[in-house]
C-alpha positions as CSV (number, residue, x, y, z in Angstrom):
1,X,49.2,146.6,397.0
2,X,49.2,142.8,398.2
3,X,46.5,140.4,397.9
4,X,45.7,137.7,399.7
5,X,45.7,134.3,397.7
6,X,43.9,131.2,398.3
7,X,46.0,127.8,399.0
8,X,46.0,125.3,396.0
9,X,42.9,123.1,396.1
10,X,42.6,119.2,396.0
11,X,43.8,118.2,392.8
12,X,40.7,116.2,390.6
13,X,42.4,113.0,388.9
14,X,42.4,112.3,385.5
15,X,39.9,110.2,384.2
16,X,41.4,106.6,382.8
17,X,38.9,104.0,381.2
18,X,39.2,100.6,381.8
19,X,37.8,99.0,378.4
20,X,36.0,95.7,380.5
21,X,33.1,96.4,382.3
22,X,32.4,94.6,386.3
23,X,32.3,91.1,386.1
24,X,29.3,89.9,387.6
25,X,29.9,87.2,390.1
26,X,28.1,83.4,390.1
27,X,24.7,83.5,390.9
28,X,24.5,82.1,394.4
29,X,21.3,80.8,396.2
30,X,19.1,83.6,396.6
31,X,17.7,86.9,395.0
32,X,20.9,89.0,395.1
33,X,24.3,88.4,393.6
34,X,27.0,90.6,395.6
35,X,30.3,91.6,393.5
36,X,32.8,94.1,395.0
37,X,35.8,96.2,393.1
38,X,38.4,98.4,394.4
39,X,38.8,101.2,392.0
40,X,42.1,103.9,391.8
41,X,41.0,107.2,391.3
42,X,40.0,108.1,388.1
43,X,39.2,104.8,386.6
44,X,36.1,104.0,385.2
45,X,34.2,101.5,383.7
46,X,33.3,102.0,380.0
47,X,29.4,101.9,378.8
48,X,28.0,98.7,380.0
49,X,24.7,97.0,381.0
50,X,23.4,94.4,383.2
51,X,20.6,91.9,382.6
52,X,20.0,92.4,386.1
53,X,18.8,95.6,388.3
54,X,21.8,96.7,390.1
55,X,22.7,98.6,393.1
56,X,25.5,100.3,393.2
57,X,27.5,101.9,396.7
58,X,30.6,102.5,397.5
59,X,32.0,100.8,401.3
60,X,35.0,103.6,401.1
61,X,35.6,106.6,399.2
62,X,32.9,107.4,396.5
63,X,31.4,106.6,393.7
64,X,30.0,107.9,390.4
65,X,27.7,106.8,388.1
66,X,26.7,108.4,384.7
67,X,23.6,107.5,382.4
68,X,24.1,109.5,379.2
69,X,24.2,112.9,380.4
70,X,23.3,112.7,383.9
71,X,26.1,111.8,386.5
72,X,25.9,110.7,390.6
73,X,28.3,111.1,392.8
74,X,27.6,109.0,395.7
75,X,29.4,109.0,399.4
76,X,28.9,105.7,401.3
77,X,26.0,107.0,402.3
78,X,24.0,107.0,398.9
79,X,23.8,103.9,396.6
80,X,21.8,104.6,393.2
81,X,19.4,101.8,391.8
82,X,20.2,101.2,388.3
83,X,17.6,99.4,386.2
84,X,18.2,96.2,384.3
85,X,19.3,97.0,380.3
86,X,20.5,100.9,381.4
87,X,23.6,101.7,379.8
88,X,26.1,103.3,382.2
89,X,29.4,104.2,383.3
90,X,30.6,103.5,386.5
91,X,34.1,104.9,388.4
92,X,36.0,106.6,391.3
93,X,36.4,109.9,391.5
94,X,38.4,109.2,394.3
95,X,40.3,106.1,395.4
96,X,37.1,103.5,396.1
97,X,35.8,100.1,397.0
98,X,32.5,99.6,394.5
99,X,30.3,97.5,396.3
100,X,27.7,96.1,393.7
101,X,24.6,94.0,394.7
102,X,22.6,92.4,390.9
103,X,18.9,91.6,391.3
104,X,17.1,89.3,389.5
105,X,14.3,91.3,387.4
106,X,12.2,88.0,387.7
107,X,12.3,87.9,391.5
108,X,12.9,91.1,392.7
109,X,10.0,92.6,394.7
110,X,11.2,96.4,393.5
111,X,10.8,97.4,390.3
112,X,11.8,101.0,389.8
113,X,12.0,102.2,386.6
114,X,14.7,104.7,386.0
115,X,17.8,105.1,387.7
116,X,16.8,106.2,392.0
117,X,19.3,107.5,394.6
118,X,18.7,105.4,398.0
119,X,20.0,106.1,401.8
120,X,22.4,104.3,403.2
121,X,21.9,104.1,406.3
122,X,24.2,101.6,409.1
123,X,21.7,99.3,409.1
124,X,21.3,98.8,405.4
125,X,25.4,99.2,404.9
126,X,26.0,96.0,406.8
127,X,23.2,94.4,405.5
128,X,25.3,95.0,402.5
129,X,28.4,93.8,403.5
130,X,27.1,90.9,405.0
131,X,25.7,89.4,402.0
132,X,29.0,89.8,400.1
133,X,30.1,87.0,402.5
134,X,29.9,83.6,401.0
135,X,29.7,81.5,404.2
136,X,26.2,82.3,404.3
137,X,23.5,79.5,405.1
138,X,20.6,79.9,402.4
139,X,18.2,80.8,405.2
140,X,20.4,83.3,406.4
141,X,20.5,84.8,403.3
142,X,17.6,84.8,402.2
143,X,16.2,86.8,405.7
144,X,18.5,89.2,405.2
145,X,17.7,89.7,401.8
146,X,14.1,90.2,402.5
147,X,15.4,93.2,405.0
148,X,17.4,95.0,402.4
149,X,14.2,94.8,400.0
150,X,12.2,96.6,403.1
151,X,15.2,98.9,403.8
152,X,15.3,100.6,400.2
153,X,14.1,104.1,400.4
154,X,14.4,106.6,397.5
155,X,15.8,109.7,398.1
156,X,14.5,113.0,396.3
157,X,17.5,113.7,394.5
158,X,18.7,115.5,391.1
159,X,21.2,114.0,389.1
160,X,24.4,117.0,388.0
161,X,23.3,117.3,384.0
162,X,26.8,118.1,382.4
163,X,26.2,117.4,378.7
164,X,28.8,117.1,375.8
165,X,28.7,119.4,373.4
166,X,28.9,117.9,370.1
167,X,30.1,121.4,367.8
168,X,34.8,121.3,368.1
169,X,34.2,124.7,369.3
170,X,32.5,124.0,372.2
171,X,33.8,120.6,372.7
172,X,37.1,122.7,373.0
173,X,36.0,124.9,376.0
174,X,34.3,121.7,377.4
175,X,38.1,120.1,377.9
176,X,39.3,123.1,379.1
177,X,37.5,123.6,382.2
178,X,37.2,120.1,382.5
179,X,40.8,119.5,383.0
180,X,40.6,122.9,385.3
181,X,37.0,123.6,386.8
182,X,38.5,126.6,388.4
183,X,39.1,128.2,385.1
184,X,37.8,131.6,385.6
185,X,38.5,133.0,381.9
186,X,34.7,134.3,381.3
187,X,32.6,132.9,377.9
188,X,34.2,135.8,375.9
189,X,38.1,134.8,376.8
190,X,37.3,131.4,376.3
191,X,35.6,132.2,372.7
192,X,38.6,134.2,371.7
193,X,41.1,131.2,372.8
194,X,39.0,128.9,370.4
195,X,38.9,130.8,367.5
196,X,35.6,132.4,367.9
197,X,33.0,134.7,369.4
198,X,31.1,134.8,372.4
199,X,28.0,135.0,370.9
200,X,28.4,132.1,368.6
201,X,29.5,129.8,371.6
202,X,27.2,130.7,373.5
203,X,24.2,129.6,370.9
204,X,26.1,126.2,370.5
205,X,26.2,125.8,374.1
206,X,22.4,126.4,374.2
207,X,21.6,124.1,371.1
208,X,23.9,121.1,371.9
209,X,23.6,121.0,376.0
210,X,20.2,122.3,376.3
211,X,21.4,124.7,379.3
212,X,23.0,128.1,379.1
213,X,26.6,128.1,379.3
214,X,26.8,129.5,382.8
215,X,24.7,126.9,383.8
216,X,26.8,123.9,382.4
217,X,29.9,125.6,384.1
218,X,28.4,125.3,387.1
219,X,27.5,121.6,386.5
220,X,30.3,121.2,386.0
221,X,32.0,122.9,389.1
222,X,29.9,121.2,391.3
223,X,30.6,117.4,389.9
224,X,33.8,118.0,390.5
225,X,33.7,119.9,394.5
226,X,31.3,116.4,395.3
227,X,34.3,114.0,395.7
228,X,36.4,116.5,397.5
229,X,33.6,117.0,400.0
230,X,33.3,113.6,400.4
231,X,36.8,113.3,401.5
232,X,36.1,115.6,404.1
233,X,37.9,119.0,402.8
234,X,36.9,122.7,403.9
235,X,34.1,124.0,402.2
236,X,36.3,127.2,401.5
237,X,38.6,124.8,399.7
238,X,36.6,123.2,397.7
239,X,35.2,126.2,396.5
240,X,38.3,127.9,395.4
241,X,39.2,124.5,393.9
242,X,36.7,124.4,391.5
243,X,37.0,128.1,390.6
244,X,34.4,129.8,393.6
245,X,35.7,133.0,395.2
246,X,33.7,132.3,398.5
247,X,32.0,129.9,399.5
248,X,28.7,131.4,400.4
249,X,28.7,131.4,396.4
250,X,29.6,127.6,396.6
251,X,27.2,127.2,398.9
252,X,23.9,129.1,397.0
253,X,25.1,127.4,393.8
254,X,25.2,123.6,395.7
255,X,21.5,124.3,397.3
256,X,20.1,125.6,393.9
257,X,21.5,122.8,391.5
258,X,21.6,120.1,394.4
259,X,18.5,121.1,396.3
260,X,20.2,120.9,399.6
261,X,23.3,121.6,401.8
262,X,26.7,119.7,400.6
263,X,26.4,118.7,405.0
264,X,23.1,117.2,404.3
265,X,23.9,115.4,400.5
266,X,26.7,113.8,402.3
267,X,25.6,112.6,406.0
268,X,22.4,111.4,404.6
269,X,18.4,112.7,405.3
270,X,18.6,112.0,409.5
271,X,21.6,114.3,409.4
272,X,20.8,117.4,411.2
């Protein structure tokens, strides 16, 4: 009896750290200071902050940002607000151009609190890009600064939760299926290939991420589909890449943890 077997999913790069954080560029005249870096994938920035809100977006590929526990992965259609003094990592996923705009807390007109997930829609991407040039009059600038304030819109969005576990066990079964998401091995096999039960790791995953283990996993699946979707592969790829066996599974588990359709996270709110 044959079976049919899935293709080999996109591969998800290994994560490299890059010890200095972003420099941030001189302050020019006006409100907002524009930086951009190009990023291979997998790097990332190590814990920094800014004394400055920031805005971060990627032009090309896509970007993610993680505060403590809580990560983003953002398509060039999503930028995420970062307040002044938050400590956070920022990297590529996937090969990407980090487009980062730093806001004076003093004279910024928005004043959000904790880190927000805006559209980004054509008219606020060149906005963007614009002010990155530095052959800009100060008038100039400062009108199309005074857009981009107007043109910030929050977007109701959740951020993917995928605590560390803190107990070697679990820490363990953590690198494990984060160096393979599609892992399929259930809590049991992967207890046994750490050198204990199921029942004690699933109480430490309880304890130490706050979520039930089948909960983190799928976390964690779904940080990792985000950049392939974002590159534009299948649905029924990316759900056998990171360990689905169809994707109308992928697809329930995206709309319940996500709140809505991978189609819609990606093109934006106008998207149909």
């Amino acid at each position: 009896m044959s079976s049919r077997v899935a293709p080999p999913g996109p591969a998800v790069p290994a994560v490299r750290v890059i010890a200095a954080p972003p420099r941030v560029p001189a302050e020019p005249v006006g409100a907002i200071v524009v930086g951009s870096f190009p990023l291979a994938a997998g790097e990332w920035f190590g814990p920094h902050e800014h004394p400055r809100h920031q805005l971060a977006w990627a032009t090309r590929g896509v970007l993610g940002v993680a505060v403590g526990a809580d990560s983003w992965v953002l398509p060039p259609t999503r930028a995420l607000w970062i307040p002044a003094g938050t400590v956070h990592r920022t990297g590529a996923p996937r090969d990407t151009v980090f487009h980062s705009l730093y806001l004076a807390p003093d004279t910024c007109p928005v004043d959000w609190h904790c880190p927000t997930v805006v559209a980004v829609d054509d008219l606020l991407a060149g906005l963007l890009s614009h002010l990155g040039r530095d052959d800009l009059a100060p008038p100039a600038r400062q009108r199309a600064e005074a857009v981009v304030f107007d043109l910030l819109r929050p977007l109701p969005s959740t951020p993917i939760a995928v605590p560390e576990p803190v107990d070697d066990r679990a820490r363990a079964v953590a690198a494990l299926l984060l160096a393979d998401p599609a892992d399929s091995r259930t809590l049991e096999a992967l207890a046994r290939a750490v050198g204990t039960s199921r029942r004690t790791l699933s109480r430490l995953f309880a304890q130490e991420t706050g979520m039930s283990f089948d909960r983190w996993r799928t976390h964690l699946r779904l940080r990792a589909a985000l950049p392939l979707l974002a590159e534009g592969h299948p649905v029924a790829r990316v759900a056998h890449a990171v360990g689905y066996a169809t994707p109308s599974a992928f697809l329930v588990a995206f709309r319940r943890t996500v709140g809505t359709t991978p189609q819609r996270y990606l093109r934006g709110p106008s998207s149909g």
